[in-house]
VORO-168717 format. One record per residue (C-alpha): residue number from 0; residue in three letters; chain; x, y, z. Coordinates in steps of 0.05 Angstrom, whole numbers. Layout:
<atoms>
lumkol	sekol	doba	x	y	z
NUM	ALA	A	X	Y	Z $
...
</atoms>
This chain:
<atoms>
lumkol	sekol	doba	x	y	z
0	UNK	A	-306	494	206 $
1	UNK	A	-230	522	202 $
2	UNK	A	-202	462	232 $
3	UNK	A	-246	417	184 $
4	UNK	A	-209	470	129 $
5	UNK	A	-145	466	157 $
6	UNK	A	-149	381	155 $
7	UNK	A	-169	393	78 $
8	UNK	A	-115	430	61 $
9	UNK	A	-65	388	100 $
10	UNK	A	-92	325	65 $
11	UNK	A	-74	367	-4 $
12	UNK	A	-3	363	-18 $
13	UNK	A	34	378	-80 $
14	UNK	A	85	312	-101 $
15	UNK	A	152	345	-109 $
16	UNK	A	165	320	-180 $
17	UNK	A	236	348	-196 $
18	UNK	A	298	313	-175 $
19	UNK	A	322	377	-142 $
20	UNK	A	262	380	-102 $
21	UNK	A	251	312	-81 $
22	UNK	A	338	316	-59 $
23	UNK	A	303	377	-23 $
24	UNK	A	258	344	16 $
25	UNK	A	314	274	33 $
26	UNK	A	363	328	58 $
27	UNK	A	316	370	94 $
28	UNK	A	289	301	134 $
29	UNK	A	367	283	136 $
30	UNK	A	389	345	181 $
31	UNK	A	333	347	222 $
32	UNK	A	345	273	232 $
33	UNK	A	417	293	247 $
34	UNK	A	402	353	300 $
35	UNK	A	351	307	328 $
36	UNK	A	411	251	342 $
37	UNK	A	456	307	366 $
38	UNK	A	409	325	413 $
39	UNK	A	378	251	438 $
40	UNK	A	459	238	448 $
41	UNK	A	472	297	495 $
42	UNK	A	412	280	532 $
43	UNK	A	436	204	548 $
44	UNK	A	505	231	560 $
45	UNK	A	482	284	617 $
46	UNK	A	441	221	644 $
47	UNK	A	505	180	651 $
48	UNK	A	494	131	601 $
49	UNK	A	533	114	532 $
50	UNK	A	479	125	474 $
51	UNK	A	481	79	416 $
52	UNK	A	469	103	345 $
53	UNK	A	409	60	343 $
54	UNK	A	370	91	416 $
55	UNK	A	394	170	383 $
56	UNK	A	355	150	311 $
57	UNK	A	294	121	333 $
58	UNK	A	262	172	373 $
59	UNK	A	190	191	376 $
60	UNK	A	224	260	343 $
61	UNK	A	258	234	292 $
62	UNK	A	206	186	265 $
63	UNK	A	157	239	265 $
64	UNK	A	212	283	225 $
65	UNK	A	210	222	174 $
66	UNK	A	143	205	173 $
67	UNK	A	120	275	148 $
68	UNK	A	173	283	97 $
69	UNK	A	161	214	68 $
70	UNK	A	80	225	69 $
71	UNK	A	90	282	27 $
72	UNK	A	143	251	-20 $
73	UNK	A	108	191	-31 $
74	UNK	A	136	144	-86 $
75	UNK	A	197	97	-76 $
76	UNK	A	216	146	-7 $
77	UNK	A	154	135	19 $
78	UNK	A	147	55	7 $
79	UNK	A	209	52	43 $
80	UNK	A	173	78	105 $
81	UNK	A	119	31	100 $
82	UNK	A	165	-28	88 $
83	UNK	A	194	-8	150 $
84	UNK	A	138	-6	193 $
85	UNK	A	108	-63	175 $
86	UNK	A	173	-103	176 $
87	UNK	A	188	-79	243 $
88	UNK	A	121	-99	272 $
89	UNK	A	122	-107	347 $
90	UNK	A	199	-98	347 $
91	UNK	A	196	-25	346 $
92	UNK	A	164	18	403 $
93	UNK	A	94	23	405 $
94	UNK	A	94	93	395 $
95	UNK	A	148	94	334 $
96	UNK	A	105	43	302 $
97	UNK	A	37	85	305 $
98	UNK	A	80	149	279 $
99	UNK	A	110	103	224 $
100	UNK	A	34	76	207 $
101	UNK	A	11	135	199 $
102	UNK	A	48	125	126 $
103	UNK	A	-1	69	111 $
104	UNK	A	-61	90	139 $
105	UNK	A	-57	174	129 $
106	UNK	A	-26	191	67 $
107	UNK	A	-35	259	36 $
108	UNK	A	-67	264	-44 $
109	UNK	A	-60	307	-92 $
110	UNK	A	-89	375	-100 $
111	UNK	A	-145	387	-160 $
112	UNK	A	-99	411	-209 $
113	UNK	A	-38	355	-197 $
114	UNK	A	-95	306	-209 $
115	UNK	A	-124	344	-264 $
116	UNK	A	-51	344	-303 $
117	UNK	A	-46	261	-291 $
118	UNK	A	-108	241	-320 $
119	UNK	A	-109	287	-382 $
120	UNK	A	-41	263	-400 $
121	UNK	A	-78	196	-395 $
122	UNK	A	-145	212	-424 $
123	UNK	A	-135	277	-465 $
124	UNK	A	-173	351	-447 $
125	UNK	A	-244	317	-435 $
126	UNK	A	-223	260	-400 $
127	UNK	A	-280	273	-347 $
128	UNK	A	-330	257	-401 $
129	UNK	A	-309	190	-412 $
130	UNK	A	-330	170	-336 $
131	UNK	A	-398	182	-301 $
132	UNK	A	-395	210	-234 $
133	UNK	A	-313	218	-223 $
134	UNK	A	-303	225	-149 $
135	UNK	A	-256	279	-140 $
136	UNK	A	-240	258	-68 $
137	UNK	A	-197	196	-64 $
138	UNK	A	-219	134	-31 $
139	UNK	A	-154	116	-4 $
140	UNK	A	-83	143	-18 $
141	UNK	A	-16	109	-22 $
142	UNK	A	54	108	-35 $
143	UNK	A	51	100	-108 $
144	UNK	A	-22	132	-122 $
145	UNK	A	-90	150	-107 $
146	UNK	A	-156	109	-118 $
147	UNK	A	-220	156	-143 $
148	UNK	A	-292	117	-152 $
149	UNK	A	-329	131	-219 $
150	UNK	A	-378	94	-262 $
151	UNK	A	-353	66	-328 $
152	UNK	A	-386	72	-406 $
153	UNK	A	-425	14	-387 $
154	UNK	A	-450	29	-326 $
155	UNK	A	-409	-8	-280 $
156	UNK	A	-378	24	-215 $
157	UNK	A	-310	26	-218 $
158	UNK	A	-251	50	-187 $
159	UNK	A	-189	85	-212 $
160	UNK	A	-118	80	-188 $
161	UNK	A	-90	140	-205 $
162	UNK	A	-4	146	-210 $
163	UNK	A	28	209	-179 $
164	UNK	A	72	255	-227 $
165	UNK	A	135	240	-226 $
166	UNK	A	141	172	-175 $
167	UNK	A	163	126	-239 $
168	UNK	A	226	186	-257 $
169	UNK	A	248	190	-180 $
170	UNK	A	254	115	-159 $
171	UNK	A	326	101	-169 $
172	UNK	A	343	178	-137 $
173	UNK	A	295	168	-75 $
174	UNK	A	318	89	-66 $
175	UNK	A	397	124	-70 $
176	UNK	A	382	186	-27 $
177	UNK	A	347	134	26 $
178	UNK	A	402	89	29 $
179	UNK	A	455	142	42 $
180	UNK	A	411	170	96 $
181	UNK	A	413	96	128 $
182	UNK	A	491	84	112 $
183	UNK	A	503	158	146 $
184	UNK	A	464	138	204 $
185	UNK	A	510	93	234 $
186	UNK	A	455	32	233 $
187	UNK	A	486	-3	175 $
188	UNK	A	560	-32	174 $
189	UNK	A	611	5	132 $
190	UNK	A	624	-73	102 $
191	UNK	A	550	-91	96 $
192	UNK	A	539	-93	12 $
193	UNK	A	459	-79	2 $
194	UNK	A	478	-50	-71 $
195	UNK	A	439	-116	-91 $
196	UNK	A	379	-101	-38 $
197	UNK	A	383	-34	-69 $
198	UNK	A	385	-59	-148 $
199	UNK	A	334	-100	-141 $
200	UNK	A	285	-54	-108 $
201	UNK	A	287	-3	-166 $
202	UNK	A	266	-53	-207 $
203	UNK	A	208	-84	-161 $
204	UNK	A	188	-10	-154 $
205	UNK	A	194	5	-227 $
206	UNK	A	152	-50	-250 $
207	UNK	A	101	-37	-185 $
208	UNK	A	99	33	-229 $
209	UNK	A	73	3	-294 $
210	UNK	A	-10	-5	-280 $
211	UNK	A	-4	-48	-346 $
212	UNK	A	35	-96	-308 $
213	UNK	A	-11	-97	-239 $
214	UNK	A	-65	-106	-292 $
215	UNK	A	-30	-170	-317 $
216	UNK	A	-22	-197	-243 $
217	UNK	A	-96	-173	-227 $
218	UNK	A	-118	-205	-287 $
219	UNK	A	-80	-272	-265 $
220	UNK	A	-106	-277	-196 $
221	UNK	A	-170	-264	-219 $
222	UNK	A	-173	-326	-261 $
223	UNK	A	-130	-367	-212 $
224	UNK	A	-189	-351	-155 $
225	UNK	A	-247	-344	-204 $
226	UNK	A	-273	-414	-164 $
227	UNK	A	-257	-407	-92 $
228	UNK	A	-311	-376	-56 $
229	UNK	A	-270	-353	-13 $
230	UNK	A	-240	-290	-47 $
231	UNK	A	-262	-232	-85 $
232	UNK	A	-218	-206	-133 $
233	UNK	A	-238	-132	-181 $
234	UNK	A	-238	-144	-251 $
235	UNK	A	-191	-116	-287 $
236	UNK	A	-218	-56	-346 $
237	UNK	A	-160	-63	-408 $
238	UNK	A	-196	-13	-449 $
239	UNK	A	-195	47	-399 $
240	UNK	A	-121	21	-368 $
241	UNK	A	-69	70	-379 $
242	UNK	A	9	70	-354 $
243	UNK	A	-17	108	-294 $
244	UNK	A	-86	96	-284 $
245	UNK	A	-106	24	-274 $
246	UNK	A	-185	21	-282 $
247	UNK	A	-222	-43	-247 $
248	UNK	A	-291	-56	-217 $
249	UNK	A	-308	-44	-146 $
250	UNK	A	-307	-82	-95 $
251	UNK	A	-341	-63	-25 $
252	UNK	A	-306	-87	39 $
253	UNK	A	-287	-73	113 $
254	UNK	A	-219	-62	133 $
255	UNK	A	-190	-132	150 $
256	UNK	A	-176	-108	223 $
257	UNK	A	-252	-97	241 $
258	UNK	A	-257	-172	234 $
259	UNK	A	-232	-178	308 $
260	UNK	A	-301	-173	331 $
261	UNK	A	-314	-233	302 $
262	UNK	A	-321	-301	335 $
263	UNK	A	-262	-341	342 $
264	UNK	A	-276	-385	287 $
265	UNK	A	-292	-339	235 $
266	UNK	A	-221	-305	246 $
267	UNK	A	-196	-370	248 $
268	UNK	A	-221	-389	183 $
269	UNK	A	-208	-323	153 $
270	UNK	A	-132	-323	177 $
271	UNK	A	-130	-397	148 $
272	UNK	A	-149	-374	84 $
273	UNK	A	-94	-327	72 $
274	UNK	A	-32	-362	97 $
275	UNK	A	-57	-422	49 $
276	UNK	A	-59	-373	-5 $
277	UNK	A	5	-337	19 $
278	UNK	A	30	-419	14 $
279	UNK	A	-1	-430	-62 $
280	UNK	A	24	-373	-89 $
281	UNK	A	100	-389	-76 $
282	UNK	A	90	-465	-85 $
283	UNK	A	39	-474	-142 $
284	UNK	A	55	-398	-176 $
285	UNK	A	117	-381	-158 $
286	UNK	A	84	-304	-160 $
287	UNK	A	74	-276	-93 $
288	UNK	A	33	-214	-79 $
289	UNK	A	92	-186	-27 $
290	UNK	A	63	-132	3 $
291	UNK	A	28	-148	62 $
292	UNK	A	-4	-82	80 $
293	UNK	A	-66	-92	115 $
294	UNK	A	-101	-33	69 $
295	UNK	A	-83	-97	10 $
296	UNK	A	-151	-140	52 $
297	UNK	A	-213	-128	70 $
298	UNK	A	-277	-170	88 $
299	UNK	A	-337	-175	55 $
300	UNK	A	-388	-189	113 $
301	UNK	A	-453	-199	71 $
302	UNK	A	-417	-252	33 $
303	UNK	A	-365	-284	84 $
304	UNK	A	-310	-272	33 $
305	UNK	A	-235	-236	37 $
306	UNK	A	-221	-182	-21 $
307	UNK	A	-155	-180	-46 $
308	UNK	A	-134	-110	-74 $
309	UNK	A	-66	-84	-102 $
310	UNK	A	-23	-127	-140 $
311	UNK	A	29	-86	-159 $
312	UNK	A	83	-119	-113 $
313	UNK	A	72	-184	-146 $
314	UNK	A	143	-210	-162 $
315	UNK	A	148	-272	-197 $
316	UNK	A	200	-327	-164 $
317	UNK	A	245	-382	-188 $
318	UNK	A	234	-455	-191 $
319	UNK	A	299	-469	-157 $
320	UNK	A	292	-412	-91 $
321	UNK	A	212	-449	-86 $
322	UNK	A	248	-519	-83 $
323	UNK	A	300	-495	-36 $
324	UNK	A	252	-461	9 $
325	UNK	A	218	-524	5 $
326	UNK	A	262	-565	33 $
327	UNK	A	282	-509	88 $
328	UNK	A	211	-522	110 $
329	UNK	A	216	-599	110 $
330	UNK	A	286	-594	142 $
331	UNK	A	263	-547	200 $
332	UNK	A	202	-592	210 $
333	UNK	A	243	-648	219 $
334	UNK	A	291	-613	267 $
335	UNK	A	349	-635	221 $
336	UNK	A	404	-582	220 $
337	UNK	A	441	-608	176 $
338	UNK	A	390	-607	121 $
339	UNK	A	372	-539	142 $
340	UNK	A	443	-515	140 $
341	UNK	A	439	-549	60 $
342	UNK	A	371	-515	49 $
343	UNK	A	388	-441	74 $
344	UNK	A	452	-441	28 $
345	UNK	A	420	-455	-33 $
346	UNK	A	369	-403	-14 $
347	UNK	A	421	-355	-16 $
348	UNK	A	445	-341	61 $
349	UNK	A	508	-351	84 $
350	UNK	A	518	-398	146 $
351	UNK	A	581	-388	174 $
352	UNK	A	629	-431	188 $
353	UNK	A	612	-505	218 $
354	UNK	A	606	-510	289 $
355	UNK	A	618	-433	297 $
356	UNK	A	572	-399	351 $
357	UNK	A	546	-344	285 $
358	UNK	A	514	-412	247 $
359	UNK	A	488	-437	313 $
360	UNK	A	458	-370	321 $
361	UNK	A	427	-362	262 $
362	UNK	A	399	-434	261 $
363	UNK	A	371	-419	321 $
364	UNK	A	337	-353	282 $
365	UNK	A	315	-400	231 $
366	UNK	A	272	-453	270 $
367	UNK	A	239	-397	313 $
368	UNK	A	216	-356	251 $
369	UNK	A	183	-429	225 $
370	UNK	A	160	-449	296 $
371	UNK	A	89	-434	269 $
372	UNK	A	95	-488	218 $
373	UNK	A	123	-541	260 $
374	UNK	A	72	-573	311 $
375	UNK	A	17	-607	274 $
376	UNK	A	-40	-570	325 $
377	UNK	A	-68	-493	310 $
378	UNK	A	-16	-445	330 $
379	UNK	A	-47	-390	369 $
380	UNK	A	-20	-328	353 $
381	UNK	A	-46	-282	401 $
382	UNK	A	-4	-319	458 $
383	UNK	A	55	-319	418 $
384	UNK	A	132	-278	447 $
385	UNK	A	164	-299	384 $
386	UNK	A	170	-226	359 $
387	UNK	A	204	-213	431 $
388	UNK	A	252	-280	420 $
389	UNK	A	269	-260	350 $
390	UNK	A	286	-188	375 $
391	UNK	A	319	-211	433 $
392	UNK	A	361	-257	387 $
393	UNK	A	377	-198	333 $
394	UNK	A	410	-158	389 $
395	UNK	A	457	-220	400 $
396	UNK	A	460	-215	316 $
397	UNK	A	501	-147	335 $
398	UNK	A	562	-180	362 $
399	UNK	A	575	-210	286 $
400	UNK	A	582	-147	245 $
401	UNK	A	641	-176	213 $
402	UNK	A	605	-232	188 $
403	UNK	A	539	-197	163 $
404	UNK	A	522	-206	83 $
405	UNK	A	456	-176	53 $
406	UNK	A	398	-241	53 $
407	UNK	A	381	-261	-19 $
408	UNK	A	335	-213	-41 $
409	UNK	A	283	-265	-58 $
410	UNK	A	280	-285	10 $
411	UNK	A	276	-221	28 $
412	UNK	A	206	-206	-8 $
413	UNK	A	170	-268	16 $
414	UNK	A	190	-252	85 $
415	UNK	A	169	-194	79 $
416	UNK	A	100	-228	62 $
417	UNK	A	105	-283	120 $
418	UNK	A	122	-227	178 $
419	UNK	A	52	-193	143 $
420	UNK	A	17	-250	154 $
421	UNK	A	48	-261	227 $
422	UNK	A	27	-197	240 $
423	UNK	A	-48	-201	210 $
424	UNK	A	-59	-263	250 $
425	UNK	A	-23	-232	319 $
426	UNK	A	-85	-167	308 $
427	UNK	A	-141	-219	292 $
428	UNK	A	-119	-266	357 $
429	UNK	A	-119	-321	295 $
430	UNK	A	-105	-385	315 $
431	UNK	A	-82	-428	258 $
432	UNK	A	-56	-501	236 $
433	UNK	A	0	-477	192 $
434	UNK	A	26	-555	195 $
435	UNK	A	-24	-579	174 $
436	UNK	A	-33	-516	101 $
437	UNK	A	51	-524	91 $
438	UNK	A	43	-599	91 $
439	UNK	A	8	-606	24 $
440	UNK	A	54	-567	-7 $
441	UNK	A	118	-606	18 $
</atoms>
């Protein structure tokens, strides 16, 4: 019974709304962080070996140091964390990467009164009599909020997505105080600009912050997949919406990772599914659901079909980055490097100079990120080294600091998306013809 009280109250966490407080909490994780570099570089110095900044930072320690801080600040400091553990995948350690998941799969919700404050400044003083049943334990918790099951007016169960205090005030602070605490670390380049990177993630994180927006992009997938029996999408409630509480229906599902149970050809068909979405959404769309977080799927086994949840990474792209990334595709498919070099430049990345060894290395990067695309036969990723390649190949990366310019930020968020997928389809042991979904789309 105490340690069942003890797991309650740890779960309860106030969100640090002020500025002060949340600065707190960033320099707090900062000198530990620090201490904990100190420390790792002694150790490999009394061993005989040189440390690099990288080996001191990313200790079991010092992620664990992060991890908790971030967990408790949530917002734009905590969705930082998550981007990095899922963007690192299988290039981190095993064990950083469990510590870092435990920001997607653990987070900490608000205490009674915390809740209490948010959804009377949403509802007024009797907001609990406009649901039925208001669950007062969350069924999941996040970066940005907390999702709470109730029944609406009408009878319908529903579920609320519930903002915490204070996230939408502290994003361009906690996006600032995380960047210094990378640019201090010694892993970025004193040349490396990522003031765009940085710009333009405020503003994706502001806008994931309005839950009348995700209720726009909810409301547009919705219709978009209203046909295809393939997905189940909640319904979006306008009437009981607010800034910070998005209301929808339910929608019952697994977690998308229990599928590996299944028989090959169900995961197969599952995996397919998605990346043809993931492929419709920048080609047909141009809005892409970016976040890739396998909490964002589940499966519905009574009715064979995937549920889509949390739109409020959507980002809208260009006509001219989906052409360009079109013919990227087309170009790396044909094994044309020419084309590609054309293709990647009007994406946004810079190539280096022709017939240098940097564009010869990063054309190299290029066709092995698309080598699941380029064989017209089911790609089995299970067997796949390519994370290994890739990281083998972004140590090499390391020799061209001088040449290093921050990726174009669009490209940034549907990679993000692909590497998602990649890593969905390397848990399910998915094997799919990605040739063959890409093709109609080319």
């Amino acid at each position: 019974m105490a340690k069942d009280r003890n797991e309650r109250n740890e779960k309860h966490k106030a969100v640090p709304t002020s500025r002060v407080g949340r600065f707190a909490r960033v320099a707090r994780m900062a000198s530990g962080v620090a201490g904990g570099m100190l420390a790792e570089g002694t150790r490999q110095l009394r061993a005989g070996k040189r440390p690099r900044a990288r080996d001191m930072l990313m200790t079991p320690a010092n992620a664990r140091r992060v991890a908790d801080q971030l967990a408790t600040m949530r917002g734009a400091a905590m969705k930082v964390g998550q981007i990095l553990s899922m963007d690192a995948g299988d290039f981190l350690p095993r064990e950083l990467a469990d510590i870092l998941a435990r920001l997607r799969a653990d987070a900490r919700y608000m205490p009674p009164g915390q809740l209490d404050k948010v959804m009377t400044d949403a509802y007024g003083e009797d907001w609990e009599a406009v649901f039925y049943g208001f669950q007062h334990r969350p069924l999941a918790a996040a970066s940005i909020g907390q999702v709470h099951r109730a029944v609406s007016p009408d009878g319908r169960e529903i579920v609320l997505k519930v903002q915490y205090p204070g996230v939408a005030g502290s994003i361009d602070a906690d996006v600032d105080n995380i960047a210094a605490l990378l640019r201090v670390s010694g892993l970025l380049p004193t040349e490396f600009n990522i003031q765009p990177l940085l710009d333009d993630a405020k503003a994706q994180l502001k806008d994931e912050a309005d839950y009348n927006k995700e209720a726009e992009f909810l409301a547009a997938f919705g219709d978009l997949l209203a046909g295809d029996e393939r997905f189940l999408v909640p319904e979006v409630l306008p009437d009981l919406t607010r800034q910070t509480v998005l209301a929808m229906t339910y929608v019952s599902g697994e977690p998308i990772e229990s599928i590996a149970d299944l028989p090959q050809e169900e995961r197969d068909a599952v995996m397919t599914s998605l990346v043809e979405l993931m492929f419709r959404e920048l080609f047909e769309l141009r809005m892409v659901q970016t976040d890739p977080n396998f909490a964002n799927y589940q499966y519905n086994r009574a009715s064979g079909k995937i549920v889509l949840l949390d739109f409020g990474a959507t980002r809208r792209f260009k006509a001219g980055f989906a052409n360009a990334y079109r013919s990227l595709v087309k170009a790396a498919i044909a094994g044309n490097e020419k084309r590609l070099v054309a293709a990647a430049e009007k994406v946004g990345y810079a190539m280096g100079d022709e017939d240098s060894d940097y564009r010869e290395l990063v054309l190299s990067l290029f066709l092995l990120a698309l080598e699941p695309l380029q064989e017209d036969a089911p790609y089995d990723f299970a067997r796949s080294d390519m994370a290994n390649r890739m990281s083998a190949m972004a140590e090499d990366v390391t020799d061209y600091r001088d040449f290093w310019q921050a990726p174009p930020t669009d490209a940034v968020y549907f990679h993000r998306k692909l590497g998602g997928m990649f890593l969905l389809a390397s848990r399910l042991r998915a094997r799919v013809n990605v040739h063959a979904l890409i093709k109609q789309f080319l």
